[in-house]
C-alpha positions as CSV (number, residue, x, y, z in Angstrom):
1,X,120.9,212.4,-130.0
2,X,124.9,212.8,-130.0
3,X,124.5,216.1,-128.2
4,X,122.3,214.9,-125.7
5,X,124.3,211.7,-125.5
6,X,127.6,214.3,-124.5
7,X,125.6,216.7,-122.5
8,X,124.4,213.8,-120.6
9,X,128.4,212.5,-120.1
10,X,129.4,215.5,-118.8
11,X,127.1,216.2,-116.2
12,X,127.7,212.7,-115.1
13,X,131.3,212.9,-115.6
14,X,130.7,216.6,-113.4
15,X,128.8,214.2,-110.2
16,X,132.1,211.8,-110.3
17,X,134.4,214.8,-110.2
18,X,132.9,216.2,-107.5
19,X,132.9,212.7,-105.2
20,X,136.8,211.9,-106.0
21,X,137.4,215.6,-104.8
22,X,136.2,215.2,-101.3
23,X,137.9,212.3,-101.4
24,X,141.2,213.4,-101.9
25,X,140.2,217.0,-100.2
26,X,141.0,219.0,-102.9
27,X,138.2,221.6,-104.3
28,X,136.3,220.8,-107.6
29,X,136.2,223.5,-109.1
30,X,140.2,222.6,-110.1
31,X,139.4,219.6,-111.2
32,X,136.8,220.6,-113.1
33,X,139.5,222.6,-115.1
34,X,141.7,219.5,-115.6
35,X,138.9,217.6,-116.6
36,X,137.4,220.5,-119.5
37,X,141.3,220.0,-120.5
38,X,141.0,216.0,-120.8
39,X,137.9,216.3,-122.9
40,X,139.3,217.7,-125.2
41,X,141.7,214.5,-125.9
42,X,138.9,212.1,-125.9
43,X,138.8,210.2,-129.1
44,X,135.3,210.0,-131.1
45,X,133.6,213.2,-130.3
46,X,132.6,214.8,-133.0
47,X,135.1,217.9,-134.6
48,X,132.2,220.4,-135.0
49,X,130.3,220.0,-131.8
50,X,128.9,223.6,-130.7
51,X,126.4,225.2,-129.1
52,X,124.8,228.3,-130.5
53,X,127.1,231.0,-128.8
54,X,123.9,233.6,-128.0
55,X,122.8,230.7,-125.9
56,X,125.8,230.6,-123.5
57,X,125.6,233.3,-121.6
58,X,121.8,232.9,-120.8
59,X,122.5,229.3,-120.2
60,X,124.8,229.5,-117.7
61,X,125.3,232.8,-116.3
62,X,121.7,233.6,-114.6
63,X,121.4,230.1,-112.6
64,X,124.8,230.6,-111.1
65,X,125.1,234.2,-110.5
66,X,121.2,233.5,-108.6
67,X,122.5,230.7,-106.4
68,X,125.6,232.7,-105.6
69,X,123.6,235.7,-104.7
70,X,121.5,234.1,-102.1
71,X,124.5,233.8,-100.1
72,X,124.8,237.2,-99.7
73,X,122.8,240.2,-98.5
74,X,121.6,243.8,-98.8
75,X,123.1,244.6,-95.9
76,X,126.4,243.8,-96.8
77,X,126.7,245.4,-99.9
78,X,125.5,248.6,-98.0
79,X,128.7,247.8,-96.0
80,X,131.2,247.4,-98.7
81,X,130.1,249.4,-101.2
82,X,133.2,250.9,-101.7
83,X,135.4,247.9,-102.0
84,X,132.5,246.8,-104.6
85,X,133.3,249.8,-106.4
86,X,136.6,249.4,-106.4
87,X,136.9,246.2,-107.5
88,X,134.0,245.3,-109.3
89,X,134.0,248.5,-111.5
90,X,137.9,249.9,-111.1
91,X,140.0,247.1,-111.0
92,X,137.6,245.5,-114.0
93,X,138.5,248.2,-115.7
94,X,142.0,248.7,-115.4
95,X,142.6,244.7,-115.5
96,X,140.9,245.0,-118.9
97,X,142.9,248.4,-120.4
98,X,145.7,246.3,-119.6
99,X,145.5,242.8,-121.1
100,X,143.8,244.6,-124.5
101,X,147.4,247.2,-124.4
102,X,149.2,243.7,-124.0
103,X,147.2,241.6,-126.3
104,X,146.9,244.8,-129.0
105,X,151.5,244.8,-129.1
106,X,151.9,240.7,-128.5
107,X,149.4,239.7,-131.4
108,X,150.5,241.1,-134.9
109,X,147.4,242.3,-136.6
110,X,144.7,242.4,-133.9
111,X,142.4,244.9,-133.8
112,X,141.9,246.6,-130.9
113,X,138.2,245.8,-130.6
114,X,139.5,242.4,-130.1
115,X,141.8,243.1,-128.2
116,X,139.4,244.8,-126.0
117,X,137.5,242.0,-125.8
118,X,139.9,239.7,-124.5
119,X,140.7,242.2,-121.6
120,X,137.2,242.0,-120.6
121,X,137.0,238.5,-120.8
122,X,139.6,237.7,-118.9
123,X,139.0,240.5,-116.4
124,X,136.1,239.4,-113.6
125,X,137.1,237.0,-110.9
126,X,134.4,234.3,-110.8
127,X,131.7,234.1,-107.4
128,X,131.2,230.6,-107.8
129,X,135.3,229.3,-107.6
130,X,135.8,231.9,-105.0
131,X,132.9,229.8,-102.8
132,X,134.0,226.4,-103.8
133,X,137.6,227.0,-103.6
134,X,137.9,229.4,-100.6
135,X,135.1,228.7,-99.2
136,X,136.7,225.2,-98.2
137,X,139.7,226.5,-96.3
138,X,139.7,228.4,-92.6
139,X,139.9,231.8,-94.8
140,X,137.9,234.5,-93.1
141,X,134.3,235.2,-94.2
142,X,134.9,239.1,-94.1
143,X,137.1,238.2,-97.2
144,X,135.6,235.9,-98.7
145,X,132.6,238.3,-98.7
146,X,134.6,240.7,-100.3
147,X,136.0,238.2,-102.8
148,X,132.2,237.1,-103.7
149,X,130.8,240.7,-103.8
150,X,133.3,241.6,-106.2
151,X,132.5,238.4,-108.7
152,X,128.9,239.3,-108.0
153,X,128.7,242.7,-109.7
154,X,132.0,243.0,-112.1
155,X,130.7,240.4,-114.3
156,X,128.2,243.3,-115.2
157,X,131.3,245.6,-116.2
158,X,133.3,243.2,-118.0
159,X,129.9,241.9,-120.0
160,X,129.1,245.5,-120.8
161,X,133.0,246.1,-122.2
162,X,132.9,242.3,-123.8
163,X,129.6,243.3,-125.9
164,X,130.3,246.6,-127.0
165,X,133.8,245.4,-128.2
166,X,132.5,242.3,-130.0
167,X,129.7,244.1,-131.2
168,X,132.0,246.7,-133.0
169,X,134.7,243.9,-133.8
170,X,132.0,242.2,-135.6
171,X,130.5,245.4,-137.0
172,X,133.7,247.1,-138.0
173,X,132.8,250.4,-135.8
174,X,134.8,252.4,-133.5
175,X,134.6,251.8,-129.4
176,X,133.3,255.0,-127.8
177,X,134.6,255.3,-123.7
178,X,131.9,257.6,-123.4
179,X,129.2,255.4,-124.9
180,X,130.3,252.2,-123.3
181,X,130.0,254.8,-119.5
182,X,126.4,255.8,-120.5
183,X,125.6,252.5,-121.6
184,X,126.6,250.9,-118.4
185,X,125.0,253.5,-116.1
186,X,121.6,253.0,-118.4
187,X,122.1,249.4,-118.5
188,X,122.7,249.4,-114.8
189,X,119.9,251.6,-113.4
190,X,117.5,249.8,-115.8
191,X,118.7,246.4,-114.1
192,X,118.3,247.5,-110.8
193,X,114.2,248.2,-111.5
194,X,113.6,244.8,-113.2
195,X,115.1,243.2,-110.5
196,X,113.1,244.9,-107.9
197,X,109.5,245.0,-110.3
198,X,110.3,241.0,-110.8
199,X,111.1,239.9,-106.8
200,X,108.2,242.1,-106.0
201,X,105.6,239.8,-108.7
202,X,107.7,237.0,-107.6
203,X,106.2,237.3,-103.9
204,X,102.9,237.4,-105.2
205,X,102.9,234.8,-107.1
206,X,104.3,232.9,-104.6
207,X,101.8,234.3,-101.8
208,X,99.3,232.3,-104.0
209,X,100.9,229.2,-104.2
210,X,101.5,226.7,-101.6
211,X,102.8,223.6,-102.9
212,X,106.3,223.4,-102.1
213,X,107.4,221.9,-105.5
214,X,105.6,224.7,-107.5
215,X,107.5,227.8,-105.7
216,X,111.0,225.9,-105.7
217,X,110.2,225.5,-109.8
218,X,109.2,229.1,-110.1
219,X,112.6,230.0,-108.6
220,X,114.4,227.8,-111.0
221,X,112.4,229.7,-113.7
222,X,113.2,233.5,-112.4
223,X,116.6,233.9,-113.2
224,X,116.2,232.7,-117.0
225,X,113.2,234.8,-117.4
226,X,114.7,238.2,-115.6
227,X,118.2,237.9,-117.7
228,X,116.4,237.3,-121.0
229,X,114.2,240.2,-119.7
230,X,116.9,242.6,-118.7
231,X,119.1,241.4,-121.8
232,X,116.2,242.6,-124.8
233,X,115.8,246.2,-123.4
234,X,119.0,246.6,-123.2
235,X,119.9,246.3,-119.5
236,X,122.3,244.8,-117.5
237,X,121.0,240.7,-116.9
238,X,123.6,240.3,-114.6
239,X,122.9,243.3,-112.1
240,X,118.8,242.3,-112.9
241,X,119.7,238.6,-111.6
242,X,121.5,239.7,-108.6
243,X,119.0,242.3,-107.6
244,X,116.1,239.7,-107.6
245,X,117.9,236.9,-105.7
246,X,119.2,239.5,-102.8
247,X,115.3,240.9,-103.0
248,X,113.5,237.8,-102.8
249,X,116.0,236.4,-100.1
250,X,115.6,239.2,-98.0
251,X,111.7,239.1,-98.2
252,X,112.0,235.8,-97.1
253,X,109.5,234.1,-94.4
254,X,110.8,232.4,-91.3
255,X,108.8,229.8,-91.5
256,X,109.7,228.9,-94.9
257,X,111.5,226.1,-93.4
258,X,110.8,223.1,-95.8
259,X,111.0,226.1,-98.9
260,X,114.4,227.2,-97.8
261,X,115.7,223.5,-97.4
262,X,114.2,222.2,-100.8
263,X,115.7,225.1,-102.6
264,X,118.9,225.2,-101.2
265,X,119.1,221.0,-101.9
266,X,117.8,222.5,-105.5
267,X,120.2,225.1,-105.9
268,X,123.4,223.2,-105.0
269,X,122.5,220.5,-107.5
270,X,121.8,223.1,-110.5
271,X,125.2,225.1,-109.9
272,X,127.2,221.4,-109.8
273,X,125.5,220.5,-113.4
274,X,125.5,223.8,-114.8
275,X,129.5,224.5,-113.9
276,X,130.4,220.7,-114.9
277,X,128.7,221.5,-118.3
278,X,130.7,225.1,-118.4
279,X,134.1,223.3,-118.3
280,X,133.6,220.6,-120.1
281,X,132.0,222.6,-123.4
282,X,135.1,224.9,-123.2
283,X,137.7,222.1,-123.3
284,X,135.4,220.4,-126.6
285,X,136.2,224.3,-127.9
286,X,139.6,223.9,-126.9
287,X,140.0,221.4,-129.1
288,X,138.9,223.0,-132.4
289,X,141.3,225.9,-130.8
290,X,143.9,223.6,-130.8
291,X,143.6,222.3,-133.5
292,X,143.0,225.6,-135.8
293,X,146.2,226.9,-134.1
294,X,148.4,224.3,-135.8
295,X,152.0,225.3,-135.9
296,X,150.9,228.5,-133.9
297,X,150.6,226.6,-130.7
298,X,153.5,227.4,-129.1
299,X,154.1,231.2,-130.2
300,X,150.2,231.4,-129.2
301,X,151.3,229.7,-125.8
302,X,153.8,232.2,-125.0
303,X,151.2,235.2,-125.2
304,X,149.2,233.5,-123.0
305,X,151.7,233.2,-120.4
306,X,152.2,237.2,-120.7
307,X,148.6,238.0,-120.2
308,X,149.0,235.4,-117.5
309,X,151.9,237.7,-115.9
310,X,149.8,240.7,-116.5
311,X,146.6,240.0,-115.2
312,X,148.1,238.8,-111.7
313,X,150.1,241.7,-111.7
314,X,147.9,244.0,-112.1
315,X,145.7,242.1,-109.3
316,X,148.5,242.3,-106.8
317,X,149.8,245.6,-107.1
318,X,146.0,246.8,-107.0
319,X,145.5,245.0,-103.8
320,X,149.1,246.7,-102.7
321,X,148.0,249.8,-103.3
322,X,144.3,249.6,-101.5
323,X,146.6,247.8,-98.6
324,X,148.5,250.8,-98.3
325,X,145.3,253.1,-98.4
326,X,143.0,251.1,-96.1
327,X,145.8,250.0,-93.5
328,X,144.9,253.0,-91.3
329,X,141.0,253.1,-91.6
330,X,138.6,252.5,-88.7
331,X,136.1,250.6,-91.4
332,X,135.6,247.1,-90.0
333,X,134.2,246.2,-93.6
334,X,137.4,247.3,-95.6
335,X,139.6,244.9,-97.2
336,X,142.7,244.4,-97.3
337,X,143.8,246.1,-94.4
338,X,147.0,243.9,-93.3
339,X,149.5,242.5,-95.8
340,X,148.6,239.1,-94.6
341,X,145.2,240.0,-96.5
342,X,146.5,241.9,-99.7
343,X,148.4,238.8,-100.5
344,X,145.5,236.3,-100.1
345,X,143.2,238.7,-102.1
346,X,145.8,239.1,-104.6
347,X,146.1,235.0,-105.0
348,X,142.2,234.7,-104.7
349,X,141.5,236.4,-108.3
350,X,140.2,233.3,-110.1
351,X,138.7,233.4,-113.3
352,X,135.8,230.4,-113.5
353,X,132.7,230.3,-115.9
354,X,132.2,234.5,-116.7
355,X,135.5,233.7,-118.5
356,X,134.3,230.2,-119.8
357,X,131.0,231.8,-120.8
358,X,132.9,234.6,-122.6
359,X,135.4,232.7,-124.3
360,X,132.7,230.4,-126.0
361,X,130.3,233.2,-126.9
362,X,132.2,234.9,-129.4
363,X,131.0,234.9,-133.2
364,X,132.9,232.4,-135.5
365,X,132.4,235.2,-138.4
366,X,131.9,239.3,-138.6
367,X,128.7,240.8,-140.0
368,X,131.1,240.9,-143.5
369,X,131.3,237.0,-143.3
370,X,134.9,236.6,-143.1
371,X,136.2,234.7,-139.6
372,X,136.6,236.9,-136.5
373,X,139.6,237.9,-136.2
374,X,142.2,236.0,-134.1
375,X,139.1,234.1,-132.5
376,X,141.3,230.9,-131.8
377,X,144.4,232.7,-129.9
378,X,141.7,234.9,-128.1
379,X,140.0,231.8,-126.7
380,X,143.4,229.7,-126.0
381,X,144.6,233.2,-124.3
382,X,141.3,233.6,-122.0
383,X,141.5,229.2,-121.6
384,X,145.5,230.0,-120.2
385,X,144.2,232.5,-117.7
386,X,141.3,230.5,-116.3
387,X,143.6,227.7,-116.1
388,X,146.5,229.5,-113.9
389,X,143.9,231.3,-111.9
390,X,142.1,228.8,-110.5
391,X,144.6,225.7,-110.5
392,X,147.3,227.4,-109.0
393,X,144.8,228.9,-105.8
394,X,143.3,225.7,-106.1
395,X,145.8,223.5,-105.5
396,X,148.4,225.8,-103.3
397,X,145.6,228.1,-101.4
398,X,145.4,225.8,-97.7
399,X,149.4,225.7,-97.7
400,X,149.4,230.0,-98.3
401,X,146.5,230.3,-95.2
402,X,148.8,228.3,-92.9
403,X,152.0,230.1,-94.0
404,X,150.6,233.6,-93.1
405,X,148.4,232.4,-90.4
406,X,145.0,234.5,-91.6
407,X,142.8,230.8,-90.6
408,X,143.5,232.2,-87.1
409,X,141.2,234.7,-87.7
410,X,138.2,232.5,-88.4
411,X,137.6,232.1,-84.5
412,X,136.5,235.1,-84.3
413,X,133.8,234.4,-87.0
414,X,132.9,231.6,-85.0
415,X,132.2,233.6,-82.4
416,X,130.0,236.0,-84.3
417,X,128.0,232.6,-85.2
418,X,127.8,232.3,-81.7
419,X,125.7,235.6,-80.8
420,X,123.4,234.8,-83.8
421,X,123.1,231.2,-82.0
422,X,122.1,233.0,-78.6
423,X,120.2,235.9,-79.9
424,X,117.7,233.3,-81.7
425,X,117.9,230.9,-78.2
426,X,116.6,234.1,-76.5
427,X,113.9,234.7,-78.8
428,X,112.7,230.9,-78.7
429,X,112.7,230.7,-74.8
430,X,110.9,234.2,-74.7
431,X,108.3,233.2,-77.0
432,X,108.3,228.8,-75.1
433,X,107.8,230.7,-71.5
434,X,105.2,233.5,-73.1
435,X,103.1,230.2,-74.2
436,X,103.7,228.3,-71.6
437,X,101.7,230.8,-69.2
438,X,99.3,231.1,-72.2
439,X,98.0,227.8,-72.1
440,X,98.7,226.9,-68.5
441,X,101.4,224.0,-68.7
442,X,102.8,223.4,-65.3
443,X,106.8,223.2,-65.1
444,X,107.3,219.4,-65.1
445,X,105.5,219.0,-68.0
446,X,108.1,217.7,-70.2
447,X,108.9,215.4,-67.6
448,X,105.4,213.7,-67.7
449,X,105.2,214.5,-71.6
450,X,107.7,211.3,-71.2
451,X,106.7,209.3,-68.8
452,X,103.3,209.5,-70.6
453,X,104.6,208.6,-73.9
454,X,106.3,205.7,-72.4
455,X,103.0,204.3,-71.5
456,X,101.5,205.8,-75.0
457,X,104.1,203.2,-76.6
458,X,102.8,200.6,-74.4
459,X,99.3,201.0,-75.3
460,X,99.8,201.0,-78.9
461,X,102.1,198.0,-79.2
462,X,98.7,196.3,-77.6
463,X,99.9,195.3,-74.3
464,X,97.1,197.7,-72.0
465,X,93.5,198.3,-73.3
466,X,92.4,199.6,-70.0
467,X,89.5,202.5,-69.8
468,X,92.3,204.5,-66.9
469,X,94.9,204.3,-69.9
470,X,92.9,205.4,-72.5
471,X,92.4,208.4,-70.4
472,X,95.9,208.8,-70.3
473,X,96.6,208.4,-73.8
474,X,93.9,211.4,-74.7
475,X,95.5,213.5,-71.7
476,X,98.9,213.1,-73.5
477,X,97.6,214.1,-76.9
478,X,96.5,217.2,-75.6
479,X,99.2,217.8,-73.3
480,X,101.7,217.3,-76.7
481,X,100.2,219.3,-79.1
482,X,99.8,222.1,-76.5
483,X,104.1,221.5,-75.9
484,X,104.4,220.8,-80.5
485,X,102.3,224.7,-80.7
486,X,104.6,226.1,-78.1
487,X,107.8,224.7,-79.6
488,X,106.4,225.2,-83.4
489,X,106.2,229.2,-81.9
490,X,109.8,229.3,-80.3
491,X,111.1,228.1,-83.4
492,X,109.3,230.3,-85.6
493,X,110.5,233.3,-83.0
494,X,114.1,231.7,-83.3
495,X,114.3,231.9,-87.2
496,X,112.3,235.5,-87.2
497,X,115.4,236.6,-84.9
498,X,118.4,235.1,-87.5
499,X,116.4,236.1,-90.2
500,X,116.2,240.2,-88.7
501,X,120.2,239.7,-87.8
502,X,121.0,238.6,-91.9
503,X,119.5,241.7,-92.6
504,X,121.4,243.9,-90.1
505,X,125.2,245.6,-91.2
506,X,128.2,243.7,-89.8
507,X,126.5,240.4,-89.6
508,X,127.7,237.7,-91.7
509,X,125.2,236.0,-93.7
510,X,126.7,232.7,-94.1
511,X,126.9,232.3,-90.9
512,X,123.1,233.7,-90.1
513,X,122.3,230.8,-92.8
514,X,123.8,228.1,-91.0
515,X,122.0,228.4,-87.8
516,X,118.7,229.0,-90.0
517,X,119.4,226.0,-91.7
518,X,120.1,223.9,-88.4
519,X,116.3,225.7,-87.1
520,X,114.7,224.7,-90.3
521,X,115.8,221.5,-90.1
522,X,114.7,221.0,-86.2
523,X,111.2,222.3,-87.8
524,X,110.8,219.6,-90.0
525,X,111.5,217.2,-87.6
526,X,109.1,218.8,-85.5
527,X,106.6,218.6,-88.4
């Protein structure tokens, strides 16, 4: 009961954070940081609460990375590929060699499995912050596409390094580069098929079902089941996640209007729970770090704020560097190609629930029994980088757009919503006008569709009973549902059109899902 008492508190706790954020127009995702801090102070909560660290990462990785990656699109990662590489898999990479070399001379006595497994840890920019925090200010979509692509796929690197190293901290065994290379090319590949072989079952389970209720819960289900899936034969959960989501969204019918609505209303409510849970069960561990750290604190502090220092560094002189590489190139898709952008790339690297996720999973004890080594400064370390990453951006991010003037780019995004807007206007008119000759309805007919309806108000409110305007209400029945099937059609030809454009290279799929959103909505009215 006390657990589900505090679970209960902090998703509640998570809905109030969220309201007081648009209120004061700052992004909740930073206060969701100050608020896993605060936790930690409340008096009464019990010393030893804990959940089972196997569970976190199945908890709270697959809904998140699932709702994220419906955002996105095949067609863009065919785009960016490279950047993804880059960053996902590179800069992952070299982030982590870096914070273990740091972490392995700073703490006396840590082995270098450990010290590995901090570097990963701290290593993947989260998805979800990027969205809630950038997503908020005029920044660009190309880079916030970049920024969410890379926090799609390099939590798959940094899990892959984080297991192996845990795995052989806990063990006592040697890391193997080449083994933790085949593992993640294995682990990958492997993903990549349960993701497909899943989304393909998916859509025909979901061919079979047509209560709206029952495919929105089997959605909420898929994630769980393809990670845990993935995860026992030794693939990659996270690439297997991501797979099925971009899959399944890009099978997608268009007129799945009500669907797309009622899981989008779904979605946004399990990634507000989930993340207020995330940050609030890391500031409860915080505590017990704390407190374990005793007289530590403050030398334990001052490695944080190196690995702080090193894991933006090696961020912005990364993004420098592909600056200096990309400046010249003729890809539309590559990021950063202007300073402007390598420095808002290089301040957008915030760590978020990968991190949280991380930090809480690792064993209390090795396979010997004895405590893992140098748990409590690993987690205080990883807690210090989450916290500068994403409060900092947070809170400072709309004054750095203005001061380099990159939200005077968004127009031109705006304008590429604006050709998905026409393209589906053409298809509706093409398709009203094609069954509009079909069915024979003259040119004025919208015009006596109201004037009829006028008197259609009039005869149900009881005020005529004639025989001449019964006539007329039957001849207005007819006339509208011929006018509802011809609108019903333009609308269905309108969201076929958006729907073909997501899928198309160079088209932005947030902004292809805001004009579906506005058509599925105008179909449910019409419904």
């Amino acid at each position: 009961m006390e657990l589900l008492l505090v679970l209960i508190g902090l998703m509640l706790a998570a809905v109030v954070l969220v309201g007081v954020g648009e209120r004061l127009g700052l992004p909740w995702p930073a206060l969701m940081v100050v608020f896993g801090a605060a936790v930690a102070l409340v008096p009464g909560l019990p010393d030893e609460f804990r959940v089972e660290p196997d569970l976190i990462l199945p908890l709270f990785l697959p809904p998140l990375l699932y709702a994220t990656a419906q955002r996105t699109s095949w067609a863009v990662f065919r785009a960016r590929w490279r950047t993804i590489a880059l960053l996902a898999v590179a800069l992952v990479l070299v982030t982590a060699t870096a914070v273990a070399g740091t972490a392995w001379v700073l703490i006396p006595g840590i082995a270098l499995t450990a010290a590995v497994a901090l570097g990963a840890m701290v290593a993947p920019p989260d998805p979800v912050a990027v969205e809630a925090v950038a997503g908020q200010v005029a920044i660009p979509r190309r880079l916030i596409a970049v920024l969410q692509s890379e926090g799609l796929f390099n939590d798959a690197t940094a899990l892959v390094i984080f297991q192996a190293a845990v795995l052989a901290a806990v063990s006592g065994d040697e890391l193997s580069p080449l083994g933790l290379g085949v593992r993640f090319v294995a682990g990958a590949a492997g993903a990549v098929l349960i993701g497909l072989g899943v989304a393909w079952l998916a859509r025909t389970v979901l061919g079979r079902l047509t209560d709206t209720t029952g495919r929105s819960a089997l959605t909420l289900v898929l994630p769980f089941a393809t990670y845990l899936a993935a995860e026992e034969v030794g693939a990659s959960g996270v690439i297997a996640v991501v797979v099925l989501a971009l899959q399944l969204r890009a099978g997608a019918d268009a007129d799945e209007a009500a669907e797309r609505l009622t899981q989008s209303s779904l979605w946004n409510v399990v990634e507000l729970l989930v993340t207020g849970l995330a940050f609030g069960l890391i500031g409860l561990d915080l505590r017990q770090v704390v407190t374990a750290a005793g007289d530590e604190l403050p030398r334990m502090l001052g490695h944080a704020a190196v690995v702080c220092l090193v894991v933006v560094g090696v961020r912005t002189l990364w993004m420098t560097a592909a600056w200096t590489l990309l400046r010249r190139t003729d890809d539309a898709a590559a990021a950063p190609r202007t300073g402007r952008e390598a420095v808002l790339l290089s301040w957008c690297g915030m760590r978020g629930l990968a991190t949280l996720a991380l930090a809480l999973s690792i064993p209390v004890t090795t396979a010997s029994g004895a405590p893992f080594p140098h748990r409590e400064e690993i987690v205080l370390v990883a807690v210090s980088v989450l916290v500068v990453t994403l409060l900092l951006p947070g809170f400072t991010l709309p004054a750095l757009v203005r001061a380099l003037g990159v939200d005077d780019e968004a127009e031109a995004e705006r304008r590429a919503e604006k050709e998905i807007v026409l393209r589906a206007r053409r298809a509706a008119m093409a398709t009203l006008e094609f069954e509009r000759r079909v069915q024979n309805l003259p040119e004025e007919v919208g015009t006596r569709l109201r004037e009829r309806v006028e008197r259609l108000e009039a005869v149900l409110s009881g005020e005529t009973t004639t025989e001449d305007d019964r006539n007329r209400v039957v001849a207005v029945r007819e006339a509208r549902e011929k006018i509802t099937a011809a609108q019903a059609a333009a609308l269905s030809a309108a969201r076929g059109e958006v729907l073909a454009a997501r899928r198309e290279q160079g088209v932005d799929p947030h902004a292809a899902d805001r004009v579906l959103r506005r058509l599925d909505l105008r179909t449910v009215l019409l419904d």
